[in-house]
N, C-alpha and C positions, 0 to 999 in steps of 0.2 A: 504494500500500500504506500505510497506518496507520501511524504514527509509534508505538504502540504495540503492531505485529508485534515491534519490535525493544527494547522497553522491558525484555525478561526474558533478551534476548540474553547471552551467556557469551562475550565477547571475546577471544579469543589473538593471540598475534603471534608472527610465524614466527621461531626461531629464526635465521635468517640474513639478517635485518634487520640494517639498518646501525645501530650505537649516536649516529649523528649526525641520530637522525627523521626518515631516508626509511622508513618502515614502512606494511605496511598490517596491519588486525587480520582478523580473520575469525570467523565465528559462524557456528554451526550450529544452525537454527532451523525447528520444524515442516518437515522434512522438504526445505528448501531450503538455500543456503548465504549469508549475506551478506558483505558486502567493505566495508572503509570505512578512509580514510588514518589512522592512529592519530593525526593532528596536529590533526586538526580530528571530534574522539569526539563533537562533536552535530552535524557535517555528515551528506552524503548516504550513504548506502550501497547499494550494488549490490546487486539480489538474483538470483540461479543457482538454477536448477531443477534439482536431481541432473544430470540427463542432460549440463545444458550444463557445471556442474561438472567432472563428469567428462570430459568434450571438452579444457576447458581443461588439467585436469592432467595429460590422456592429450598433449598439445600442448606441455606446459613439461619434462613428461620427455624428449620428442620431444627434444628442441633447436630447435624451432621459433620459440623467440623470443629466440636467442642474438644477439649484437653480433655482426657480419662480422670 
């Protein structure tokens, strides 16, 4: 993908991010979703297709990817 898909990206960051930058930010872009570590904002980023998006957050409500 184009390094300028994500050039007009609108970056957030989750409100329950640690204040010591373990974060990740996220963007909502043409219809997909991207993901990238807030520590490193011209690294790589992830991009989700609705579907798999939604997979993941239907999976982190779950408790699917809780510590034992």
């Amino acid at each position: 993908m184009p390094e300028s898909y994500l050039s007009g990206a609108v970056w957030r960051k989750s409100t329950r991010s640690s204040a010591v930058g373990q974060c990740v930010e996220v963007a909502t872009l043409h219809g997909a979703t991207a993901v990238r570590d807030s520590k490193h904002p011209t690294g790589p980023a992830l991009i989700f297709t609705p579907s798999e998006w939604h997979a993941f957050v239907g999976s982190v409500q779950d408790g699917q990817f809780t510590h034992p």
